[in-house]
C-alpha positions in Angstrom: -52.8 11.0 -26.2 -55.3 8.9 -24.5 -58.3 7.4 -26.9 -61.8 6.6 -24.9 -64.8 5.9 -25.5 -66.5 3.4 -28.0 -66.5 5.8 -30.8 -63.2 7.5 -30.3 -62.0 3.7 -30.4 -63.3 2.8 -33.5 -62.4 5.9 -35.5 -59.1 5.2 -34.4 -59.3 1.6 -35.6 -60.2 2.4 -39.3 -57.4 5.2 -39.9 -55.0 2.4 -38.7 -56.8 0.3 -41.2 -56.5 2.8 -43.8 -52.8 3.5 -43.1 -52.6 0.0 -43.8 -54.4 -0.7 -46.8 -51.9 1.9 -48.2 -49.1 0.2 -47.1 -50.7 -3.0 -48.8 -51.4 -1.0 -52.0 -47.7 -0.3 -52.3 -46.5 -4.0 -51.7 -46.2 -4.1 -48.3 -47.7 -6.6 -46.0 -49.0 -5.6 -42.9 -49.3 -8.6 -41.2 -49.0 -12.4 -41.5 -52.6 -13.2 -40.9 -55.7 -11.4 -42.4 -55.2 -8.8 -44.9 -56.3 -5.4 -44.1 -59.2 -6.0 -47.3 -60.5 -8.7 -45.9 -60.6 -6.9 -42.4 -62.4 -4.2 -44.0 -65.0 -6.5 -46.1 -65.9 -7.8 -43.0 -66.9 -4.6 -41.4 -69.4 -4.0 -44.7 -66.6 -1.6 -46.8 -67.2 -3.1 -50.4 -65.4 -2.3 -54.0 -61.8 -2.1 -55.0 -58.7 -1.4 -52.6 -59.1 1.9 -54.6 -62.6 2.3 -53.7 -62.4 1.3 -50.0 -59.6 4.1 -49.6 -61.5 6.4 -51.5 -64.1 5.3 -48.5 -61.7 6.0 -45.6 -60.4 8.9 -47.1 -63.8 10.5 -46.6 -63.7 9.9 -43.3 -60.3 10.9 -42.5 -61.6 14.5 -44.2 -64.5 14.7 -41.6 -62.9 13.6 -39.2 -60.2 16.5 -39.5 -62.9 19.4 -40.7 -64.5 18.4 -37.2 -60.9 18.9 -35.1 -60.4 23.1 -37.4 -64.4 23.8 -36.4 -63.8 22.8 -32.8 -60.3 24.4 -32.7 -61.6 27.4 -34.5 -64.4 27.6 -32.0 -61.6 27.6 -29.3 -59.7 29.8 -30.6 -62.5 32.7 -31.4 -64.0 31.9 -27.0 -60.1 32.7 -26.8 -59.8 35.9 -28.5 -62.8 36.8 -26.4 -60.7 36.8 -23.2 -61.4 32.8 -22.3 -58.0 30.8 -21.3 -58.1 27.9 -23.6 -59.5 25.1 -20.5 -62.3 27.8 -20.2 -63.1 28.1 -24.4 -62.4 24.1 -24.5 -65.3 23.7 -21.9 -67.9 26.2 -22.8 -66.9 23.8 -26.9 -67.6 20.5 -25.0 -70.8 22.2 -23.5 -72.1 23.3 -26.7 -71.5 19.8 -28.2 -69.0 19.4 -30.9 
């Protein structure tokens, strides 16, 4: 998979930093310099390690209710006699 754009790239960005401040909640450091807390502090995430996953959790949830609506929109230009690079277009027309 190839990740562009500014967004794209930052989205992916925090779910590696949330996959890492669970590996730091179990014990498990994640690097020798900066800890994934203090990364996140600096990008304006406040409260606990508890809170801050709570935080990117949230995301993560939109982030994947987003991908089911645009594969169920797909899916339903599919069953309408679209091949799937036609339905993927006529999506990416309509916006996500």
């Amino acid at each position: 998979m190839i990740i562009t754009g500014k967004d794209n790239i930052e989205l992916f960005r925090l779910m590696t930093l949330r996959q890492g401040l669970k590996l730091e909640m179990s014990g498990l450091k994640v690097s020798r310099g900066v800890s994934i807390v203090k990364i996140l502090k600096k990008m304006g995430y406040t409260g606990t390690r508890k809170q801050m996953l709570a935080q990117l959790d949230e995301i993560h949830a939109q982030i994947h209710k987003t991908d089911d609506d645009y594969e169920a929109r797909v899916t339903a230009l599919e069953e309408e006699g679209l091949t799937r690079g036609d339905a993927q277009a006529v999506v990416d027309a309509q916006g996500n």
